[in-house]
C-alpha positions in Angstrom: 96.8 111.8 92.0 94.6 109.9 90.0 97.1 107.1 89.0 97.5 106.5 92.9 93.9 106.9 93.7 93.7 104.2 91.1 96.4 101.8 92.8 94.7 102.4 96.2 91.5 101.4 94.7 92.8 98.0 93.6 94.7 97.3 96.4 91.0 97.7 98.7 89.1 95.5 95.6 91.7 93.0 95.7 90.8 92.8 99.7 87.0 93.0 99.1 88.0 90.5 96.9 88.9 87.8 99.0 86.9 88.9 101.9 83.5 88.3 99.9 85.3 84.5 98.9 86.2 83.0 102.3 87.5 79.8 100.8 90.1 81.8 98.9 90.9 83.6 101.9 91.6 80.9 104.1 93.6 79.2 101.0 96.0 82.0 100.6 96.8 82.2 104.2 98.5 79.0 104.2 102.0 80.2 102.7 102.5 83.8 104.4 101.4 81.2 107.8 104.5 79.0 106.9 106.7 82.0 106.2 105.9 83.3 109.3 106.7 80.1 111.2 110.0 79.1 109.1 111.2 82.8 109.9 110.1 83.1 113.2 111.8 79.6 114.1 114.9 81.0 112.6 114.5 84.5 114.2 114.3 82.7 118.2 117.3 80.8 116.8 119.5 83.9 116.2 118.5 85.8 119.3 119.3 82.5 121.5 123.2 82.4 119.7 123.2 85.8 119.2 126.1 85.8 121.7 128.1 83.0 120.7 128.1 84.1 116.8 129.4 87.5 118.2 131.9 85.6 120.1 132.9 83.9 116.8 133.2 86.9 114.8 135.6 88.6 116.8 138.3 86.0 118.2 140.4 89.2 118.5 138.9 90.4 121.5 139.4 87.1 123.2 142.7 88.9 125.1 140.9 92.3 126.0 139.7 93.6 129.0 136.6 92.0 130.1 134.6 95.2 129.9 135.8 96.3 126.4 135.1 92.6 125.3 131.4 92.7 126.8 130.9 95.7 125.3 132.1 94.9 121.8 130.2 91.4 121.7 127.1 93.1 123.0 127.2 95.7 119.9 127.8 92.6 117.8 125.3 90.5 119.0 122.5 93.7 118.5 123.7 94.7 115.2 123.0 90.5 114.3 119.7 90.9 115.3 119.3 93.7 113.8 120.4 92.5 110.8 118.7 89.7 111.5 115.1 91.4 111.3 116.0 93.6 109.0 116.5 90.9 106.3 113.5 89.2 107.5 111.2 92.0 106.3 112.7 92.6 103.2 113.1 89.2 102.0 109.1 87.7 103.6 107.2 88.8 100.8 109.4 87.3 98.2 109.6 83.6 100.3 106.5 83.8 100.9 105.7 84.0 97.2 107.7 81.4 96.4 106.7 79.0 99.1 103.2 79.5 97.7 103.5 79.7 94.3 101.1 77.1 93.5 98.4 78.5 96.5 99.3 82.0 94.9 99.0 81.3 90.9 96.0 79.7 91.6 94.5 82.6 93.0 95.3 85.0 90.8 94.0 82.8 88.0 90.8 82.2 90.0 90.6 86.5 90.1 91.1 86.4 86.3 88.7 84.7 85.8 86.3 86.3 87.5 87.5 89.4 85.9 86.8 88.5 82.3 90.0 86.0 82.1 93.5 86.0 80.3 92.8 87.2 76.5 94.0 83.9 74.3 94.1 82.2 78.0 97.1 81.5 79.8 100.2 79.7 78.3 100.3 76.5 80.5 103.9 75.6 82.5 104.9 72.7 84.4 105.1 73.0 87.9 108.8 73.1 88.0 109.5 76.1 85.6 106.9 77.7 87.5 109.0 77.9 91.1 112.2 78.8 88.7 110.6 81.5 86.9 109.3 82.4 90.4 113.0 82.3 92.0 114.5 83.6 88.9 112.6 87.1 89.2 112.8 87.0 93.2 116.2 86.7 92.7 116.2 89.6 90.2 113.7 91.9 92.2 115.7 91.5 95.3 119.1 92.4 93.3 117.4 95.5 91.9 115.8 96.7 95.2 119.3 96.3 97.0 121.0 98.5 94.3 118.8 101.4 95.5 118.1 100.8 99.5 121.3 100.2 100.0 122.8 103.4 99.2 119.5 104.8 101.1 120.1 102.9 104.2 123.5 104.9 104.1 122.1 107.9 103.5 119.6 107.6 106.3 122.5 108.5 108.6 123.3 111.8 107.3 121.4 114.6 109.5 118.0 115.8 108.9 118.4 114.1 105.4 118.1 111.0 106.9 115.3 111.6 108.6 112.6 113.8 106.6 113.7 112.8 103.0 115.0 109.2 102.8 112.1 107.4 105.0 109.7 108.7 102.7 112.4 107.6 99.5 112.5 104.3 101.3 108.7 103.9 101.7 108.3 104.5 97.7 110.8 102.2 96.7 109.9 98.6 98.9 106.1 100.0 97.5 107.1 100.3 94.3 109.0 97.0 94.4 106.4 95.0 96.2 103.8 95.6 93.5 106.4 94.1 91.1 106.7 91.2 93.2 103.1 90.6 93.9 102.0 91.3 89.9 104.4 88.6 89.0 101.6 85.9 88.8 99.0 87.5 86.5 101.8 89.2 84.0 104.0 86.4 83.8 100.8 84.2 82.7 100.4 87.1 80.2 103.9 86.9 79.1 105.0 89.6 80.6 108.9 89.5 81.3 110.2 91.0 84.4 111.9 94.2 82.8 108.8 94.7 80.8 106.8 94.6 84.3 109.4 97.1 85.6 108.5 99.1 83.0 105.2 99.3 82.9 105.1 99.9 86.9 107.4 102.8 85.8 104.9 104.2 83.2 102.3 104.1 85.7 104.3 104.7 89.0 101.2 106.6 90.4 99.6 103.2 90.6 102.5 101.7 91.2 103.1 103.2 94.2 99.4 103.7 95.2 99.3 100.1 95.2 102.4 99.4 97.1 103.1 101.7 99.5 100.1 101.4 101.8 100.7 97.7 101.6 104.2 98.2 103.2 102.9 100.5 105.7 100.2 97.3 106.6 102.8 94.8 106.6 104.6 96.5 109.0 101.7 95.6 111.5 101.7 92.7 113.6 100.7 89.6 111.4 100.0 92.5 108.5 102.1 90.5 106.2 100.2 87.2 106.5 96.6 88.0 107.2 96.5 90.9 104.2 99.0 88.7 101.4 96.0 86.9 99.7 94.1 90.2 98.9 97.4 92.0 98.2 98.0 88.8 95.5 93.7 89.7 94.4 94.5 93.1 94.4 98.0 93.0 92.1 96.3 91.1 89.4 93.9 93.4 89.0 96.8 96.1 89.0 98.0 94.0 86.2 95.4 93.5 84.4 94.7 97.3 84.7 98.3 97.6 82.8 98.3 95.7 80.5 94.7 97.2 79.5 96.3 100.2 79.1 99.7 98.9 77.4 97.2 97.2 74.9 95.0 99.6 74.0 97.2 102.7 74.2 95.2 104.8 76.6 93.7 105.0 80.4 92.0 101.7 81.1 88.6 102.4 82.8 88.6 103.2 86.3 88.4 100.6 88.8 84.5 99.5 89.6 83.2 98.5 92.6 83.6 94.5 92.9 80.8 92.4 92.1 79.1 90.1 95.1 80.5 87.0 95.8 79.0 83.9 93.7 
């Protein structure tokens, strides 16, 4: 309990965070606002073809009874758009970090510093191995988070099962991945490789997840995602930080304190 206390605590001092720093605020709004656009662009897109792609994918039915072949397309055309939103909330965070890599790294560097800064300071990267690295462990995250909600998703069918047990599975695992997505600034300036990050979110899941699963559970509200991603970005680098204390020194970092006023 006191590991996700902890994460909890972070996650509402990252918010304070940005809250106290308007300036920050309204800088780290920018990339979640063109996410939202890009995607929701692309969303009206899919609902307005919805029934031409399902037309497309089955040719077959082009010879059926006109009732069977409304009915088919129409189960098509939902399970698209389904699909469709579906893959739109798994994959916004990680766009949205990656669009704003250079809004987002500059926050979280602005947060270290107010926090006492990197020790040795920060190796320095070019802009362009920054959006690779940034893709590179996307890409990775993504991979690994499919491996297990996948087989969930499945799951979620089975009676009862699917729906007591594997919401609550489902909710810890997009929490648990989120806070490796949204640490990925302040430990990769510490050197911290991806499988070392998984790692350390696993020694420390009560964080972890204290962190990360609330934030799901807020993104899920309307515009969650975009007006709460610059604190959640505050609020994982002080996770991190909070880590790596711990990874460094061998022992329970000190508890989170109450953030300091705004300069």
């Amino acid at each position: 309990m006191h590991g996700i206390a902890t994460g909890l605590a972070l996650l509402g001092r990252g918010q304070l965070w940005v809250l106290r720093r308007r300036r920050w605020l309204g800088f780290g709004l920018l990339p979640a606002l063109i996410t939202l656009v890009i995607y929701a662009g692309a969303l009206v897109a899919l609902l307005l073809n919805a029934g031409d792609l399902a037309a497309w994918a089955t040719p077959f039915a082009d010879n059926w009874d006109e009732t069977w072949r409304t009915l088919l397309r129409t189960v098509v055309a939902l399970a698209l758009t389904g699909g469709g939103l579906a893959l739109a909330a798994v994959t916004f965070t990680a766009v949205t970090l990656l669009i704003g890599d250079p809004f987002y790294e500059t926050l979280s560097e602005r947060v270290d510093d107010s926090e006492g800064g990197v020790p040795g300071g920060p190796p320095q990267l070019p802009l362009w191995r920054q959006l690779w690295h940034s893709l590179r462990d996307s890409c990775s995250l993504l991979l690994r988070m499919a491996l297990v909600t996948v087989p969930l998703f499945v799951l979620g069918f089975v009676p009862v099962l699917g729906q007591t047990v594997i919401p609550v599975l489902g909710a810890a695992v997009s929490g648990f991945f989120l806070a490796a997505e949204l640490t990925s600034f302040a430990m990769e300036r510490r050197g911290v490789a991806v499988r070392e990050r998984l790692r350390l979110l696993r020694r420390h899941l009560g964080a972890a997840l204290g962190f990360g699963v609330p934030l799901v559970l807020l993104f899920m509200l309307p515009l969650g995602a975009v007006v709460l991603m610059p604190g959640a970005v505050a609020g994982a680098t002080m996770l991190a930080r909070h880590l790596t204390d711990h990874a460094s020194t061998g022992r329970d970092a000190a508890p989170p304190q109450a953030p300091a006023a705004a300069p």
